[in-house]
C-alpha positions as a Markdown table, in Angstrom:
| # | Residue | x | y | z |
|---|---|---|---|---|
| 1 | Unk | 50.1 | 28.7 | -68.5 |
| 2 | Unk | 51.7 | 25.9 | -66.5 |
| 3 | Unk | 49.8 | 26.0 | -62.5 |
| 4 | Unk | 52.8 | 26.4 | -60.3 |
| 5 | Unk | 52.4 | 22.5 | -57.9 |
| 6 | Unk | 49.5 | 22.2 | -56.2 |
| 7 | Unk | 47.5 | 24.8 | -57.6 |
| 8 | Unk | 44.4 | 24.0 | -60.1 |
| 9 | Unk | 44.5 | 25.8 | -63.5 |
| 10 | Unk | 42.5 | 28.3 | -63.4 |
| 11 | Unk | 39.6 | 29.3 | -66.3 |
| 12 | Unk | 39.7 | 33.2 | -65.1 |
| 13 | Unk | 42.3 | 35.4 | -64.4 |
| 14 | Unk | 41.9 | 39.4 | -63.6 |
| 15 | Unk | 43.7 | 41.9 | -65.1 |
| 16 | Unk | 46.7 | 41.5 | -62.8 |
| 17 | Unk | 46.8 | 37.7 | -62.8 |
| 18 | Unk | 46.9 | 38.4 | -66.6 |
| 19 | Unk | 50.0 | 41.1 | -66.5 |
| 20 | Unk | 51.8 | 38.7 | -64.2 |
| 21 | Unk | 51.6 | 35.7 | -66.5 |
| 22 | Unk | 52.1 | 37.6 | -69.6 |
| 23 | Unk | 54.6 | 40.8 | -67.9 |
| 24 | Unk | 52.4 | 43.0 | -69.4 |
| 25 | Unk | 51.0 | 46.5 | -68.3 |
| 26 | Unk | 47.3 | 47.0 | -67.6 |
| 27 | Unk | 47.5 | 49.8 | -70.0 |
| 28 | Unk | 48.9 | 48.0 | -72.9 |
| 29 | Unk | 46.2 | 45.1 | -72.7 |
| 30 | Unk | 43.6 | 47.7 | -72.4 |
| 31 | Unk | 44.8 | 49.3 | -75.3 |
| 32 | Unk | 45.2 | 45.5 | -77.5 |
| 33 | Unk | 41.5 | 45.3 | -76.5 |
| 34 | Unk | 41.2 | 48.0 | -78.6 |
| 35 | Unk | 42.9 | 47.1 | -81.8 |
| 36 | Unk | 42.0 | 43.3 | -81.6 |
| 37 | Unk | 38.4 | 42.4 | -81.4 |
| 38 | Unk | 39.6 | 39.1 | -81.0 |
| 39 | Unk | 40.7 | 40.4 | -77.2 |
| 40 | Unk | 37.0 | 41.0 | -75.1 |
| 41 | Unk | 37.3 | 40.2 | -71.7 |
| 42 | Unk | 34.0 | 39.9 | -70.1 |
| 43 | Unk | 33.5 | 42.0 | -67.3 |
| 44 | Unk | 32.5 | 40.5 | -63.8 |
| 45 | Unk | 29.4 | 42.2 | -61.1 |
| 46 | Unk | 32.2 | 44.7 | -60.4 |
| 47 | Unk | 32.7 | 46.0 | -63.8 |
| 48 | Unk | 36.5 | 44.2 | -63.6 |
| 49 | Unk | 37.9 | 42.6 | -66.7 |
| 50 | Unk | 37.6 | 39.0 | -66.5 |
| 51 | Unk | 39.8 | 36.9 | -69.2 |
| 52 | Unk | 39.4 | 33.1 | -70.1 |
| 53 | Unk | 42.6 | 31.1 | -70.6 |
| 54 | Unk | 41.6 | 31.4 | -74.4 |
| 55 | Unk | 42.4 | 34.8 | -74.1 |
| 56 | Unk | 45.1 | 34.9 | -72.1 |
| 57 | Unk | 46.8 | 32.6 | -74.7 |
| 58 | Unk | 45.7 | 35.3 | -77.7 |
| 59 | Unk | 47.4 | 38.0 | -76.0 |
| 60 | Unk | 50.7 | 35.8 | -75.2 |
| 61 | Unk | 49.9 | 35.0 | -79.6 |
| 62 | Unk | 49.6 | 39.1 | -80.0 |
| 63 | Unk | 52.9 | 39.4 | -77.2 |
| 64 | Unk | 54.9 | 37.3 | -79.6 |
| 65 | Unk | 53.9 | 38.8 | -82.6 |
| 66 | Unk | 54.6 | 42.5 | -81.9 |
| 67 | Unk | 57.8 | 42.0 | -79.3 |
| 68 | Unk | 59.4 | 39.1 | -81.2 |
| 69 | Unk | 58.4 | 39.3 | -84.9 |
| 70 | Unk | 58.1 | 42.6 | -84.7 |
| 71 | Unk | 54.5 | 42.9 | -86.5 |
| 72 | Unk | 52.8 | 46.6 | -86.7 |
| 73 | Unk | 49.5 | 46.9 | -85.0 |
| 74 | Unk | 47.7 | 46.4 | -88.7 |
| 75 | Unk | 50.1 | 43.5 | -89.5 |
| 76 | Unk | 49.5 | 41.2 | -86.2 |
| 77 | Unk | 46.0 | 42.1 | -86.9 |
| 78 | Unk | 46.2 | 41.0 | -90.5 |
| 79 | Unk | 48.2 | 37.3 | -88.8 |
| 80 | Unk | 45.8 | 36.8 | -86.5 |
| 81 | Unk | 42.9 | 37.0 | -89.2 |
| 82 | Unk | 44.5 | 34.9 | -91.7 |
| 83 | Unk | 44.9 | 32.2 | -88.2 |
| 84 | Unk | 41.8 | 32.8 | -87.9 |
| 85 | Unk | 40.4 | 32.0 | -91.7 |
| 86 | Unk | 42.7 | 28.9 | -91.7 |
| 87 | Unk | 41.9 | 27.6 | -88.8 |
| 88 | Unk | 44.9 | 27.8 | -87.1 |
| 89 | Unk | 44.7 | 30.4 | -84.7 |
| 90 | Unk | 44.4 | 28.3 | -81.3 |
| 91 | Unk | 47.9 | 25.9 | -82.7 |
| 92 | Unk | 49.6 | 29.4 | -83.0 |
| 93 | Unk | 48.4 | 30.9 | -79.6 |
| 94 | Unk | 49.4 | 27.6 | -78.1 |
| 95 | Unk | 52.5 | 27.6 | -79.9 |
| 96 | Unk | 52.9 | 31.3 | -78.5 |
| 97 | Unk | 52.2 | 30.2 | -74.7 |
| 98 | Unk | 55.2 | 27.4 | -75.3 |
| 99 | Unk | 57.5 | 29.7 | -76.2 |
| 100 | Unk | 56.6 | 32.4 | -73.6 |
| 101 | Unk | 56.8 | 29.6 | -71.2 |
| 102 | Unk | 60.5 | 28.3 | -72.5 |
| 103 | Unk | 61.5 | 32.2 | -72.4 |
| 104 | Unk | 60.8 | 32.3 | -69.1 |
| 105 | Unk | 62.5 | 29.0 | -67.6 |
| 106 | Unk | 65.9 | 30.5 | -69.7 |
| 107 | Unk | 65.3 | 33.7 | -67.5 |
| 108 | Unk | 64.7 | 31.9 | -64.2 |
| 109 | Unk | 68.0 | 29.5 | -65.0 |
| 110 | Unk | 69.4 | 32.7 | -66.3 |
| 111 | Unk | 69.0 | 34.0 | -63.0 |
| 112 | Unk | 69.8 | 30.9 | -60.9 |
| 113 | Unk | 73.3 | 30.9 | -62.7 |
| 114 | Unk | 73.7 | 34.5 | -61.8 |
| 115 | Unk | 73.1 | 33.9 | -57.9 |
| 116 | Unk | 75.2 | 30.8 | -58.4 |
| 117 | Unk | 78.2 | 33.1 | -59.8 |
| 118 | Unk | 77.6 | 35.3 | -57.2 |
| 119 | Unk | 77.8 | 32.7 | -54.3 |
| 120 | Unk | 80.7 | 30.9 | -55.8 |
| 121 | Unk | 82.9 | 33.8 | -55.5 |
């Protein structure tokens, strides 16, 4: 979770701060709560979700899992335990969070080219 300039990294993030970083729905990491006990926000005075950069990197780990090596529910679970018995579960969330990140400059340069075609013409 790179701060864009200027801004400190944060150590909580809502729910939305947490669907914008990760371009997930509210629904879906409501319902990953559900199937990973790894995933427990705490919840702030208000009763709002409140998740810990920790966690934010487990759900871009449970992300990659499902969307790019296309796990089941049972069979990210089943990864993220055996991470978790062999120590390496925060190497692989990490390693999770650098790919999301790389994903997303391709996108933004993806996009940037686009606009530049676009102009050019």
């Amino acid at each position: 979770m790179a701060a864009p300039r200027g801004e400190l990294v944060q150590e909580f993030y809502s729910i939305g701060d947490v669907c914008t970083l990760t371009e997930l729905k509210p629904h879906v990491l409501r319902y990953w709560e559900s199937q990973f006990k790894l995933l427990s926000p705490a919840k702030n005075r208000s009763g709002n979700r409140v998740y810990s950069r920790r966690e934010v990197e487990l759900i871009l780990l449970v992300k990659h899992l499902l969307y790019t090596e296309k796990y089941t529910i049972d069979g990210a679970r089943q990864k993220l335990d055996d991470h978790r018995k062999g120590g390496s579960l925060k190497p692989a969330a990490r390693a999770a969070l650098e790919i999301e990140a790389l994903e997303s400059i391709e996108r933004d340069l993806a996009e940037l080219h686009a606009l530049l075609d676009v102009n050019s013409r």
